[in-house]
Structure formats: C-alpha cells, structure tokens
C-alpha positions as CSV (number, residue, x, y, z in Angstrom):
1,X,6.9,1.9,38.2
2,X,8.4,3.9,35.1
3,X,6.7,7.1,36.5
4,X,9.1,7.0,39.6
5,X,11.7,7.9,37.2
6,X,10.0,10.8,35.3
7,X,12.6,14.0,36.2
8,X,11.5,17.7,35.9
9,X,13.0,17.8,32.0
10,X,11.1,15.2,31.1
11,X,7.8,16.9,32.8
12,X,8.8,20.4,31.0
13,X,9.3,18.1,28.0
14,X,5.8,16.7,28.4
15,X,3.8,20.4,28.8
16,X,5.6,21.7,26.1
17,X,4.2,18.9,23.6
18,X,0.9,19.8,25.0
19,X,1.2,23.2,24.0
20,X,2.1,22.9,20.5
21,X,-0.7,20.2,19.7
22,X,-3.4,21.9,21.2
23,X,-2.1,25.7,21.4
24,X,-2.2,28.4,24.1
25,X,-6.0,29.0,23.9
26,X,-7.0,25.7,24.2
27,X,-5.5,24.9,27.4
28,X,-7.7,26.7,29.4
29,X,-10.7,25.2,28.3
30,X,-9.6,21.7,28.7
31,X,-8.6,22.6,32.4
32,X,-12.1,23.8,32.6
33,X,-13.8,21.3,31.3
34,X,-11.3,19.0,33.3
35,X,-12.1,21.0,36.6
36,X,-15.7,20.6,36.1
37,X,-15.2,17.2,35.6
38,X,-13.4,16.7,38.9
39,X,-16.5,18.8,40.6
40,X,-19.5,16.9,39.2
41,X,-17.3,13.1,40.2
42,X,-16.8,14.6,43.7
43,X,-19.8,15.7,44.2
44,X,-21.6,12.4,42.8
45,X,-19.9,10.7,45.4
46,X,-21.1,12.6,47.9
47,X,-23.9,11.7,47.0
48,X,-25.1,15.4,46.0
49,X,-25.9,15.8,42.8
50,X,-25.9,17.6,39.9
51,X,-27.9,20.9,39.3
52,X,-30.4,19.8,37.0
53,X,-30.8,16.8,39.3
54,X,-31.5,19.4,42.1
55,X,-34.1,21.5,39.8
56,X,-35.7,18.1,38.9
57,X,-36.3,16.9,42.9
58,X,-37.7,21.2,43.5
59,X,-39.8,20.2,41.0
60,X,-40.9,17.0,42.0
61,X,-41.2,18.6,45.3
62,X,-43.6,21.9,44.3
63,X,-46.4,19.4,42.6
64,X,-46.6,17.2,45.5
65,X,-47.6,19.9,47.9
C-alpha cells in the first residue's frame, strides 16, 4: 500500500540514486540484460524456447532422419 503514495519527486529521487551508484554507462546494460530477461520469461511461457533449446531439438531432428 505505501507505493500508492510514491509522487513524481520521490520517483526522480529514486533514478537519480540509481545513477550515481551505478553511473551513466552502466544503465544501459542493466536494461539490457533486464530486457533480455523479460524476453527469454515470456517466451518460456509460451512455451517457445530458448535458442540453444531450438539448435538442440534441429539437431535432435537432422540424426533421426
């Protein structure tokens, strides 16, 4: 319930603590890494896999033929 109250200072406050500790550079790369993290959940539950998943089943799928 305390997040209901979280105002647009407090939010600016928040980023701006984000950027000293980690720095300008860094932020990209943890919203990268984040994003790709995002992908690879939503695509689990869909049930489609990863990539190396994918080359494993092509694989699977060239020696059985």
């Amino acid at each position: 319930m305390v997040f209901l109250f979280i105002g647009t200072q407090e939010i600016i406050l928040i980023l701006l603590v984000i950027l000293v500790l980690f720095g300008a550079k860094k932020i990209p790369e943890l919203m990268r890494g984040l994003g790709k993290g995002v992908k690879e959940f939503k695509d689990g539950m869909n049930g489609i896999g990863t990539e190396s998943e994918k080359k494993d089943e092509d694989k699977k799928d060239d020696t059985q033929k």
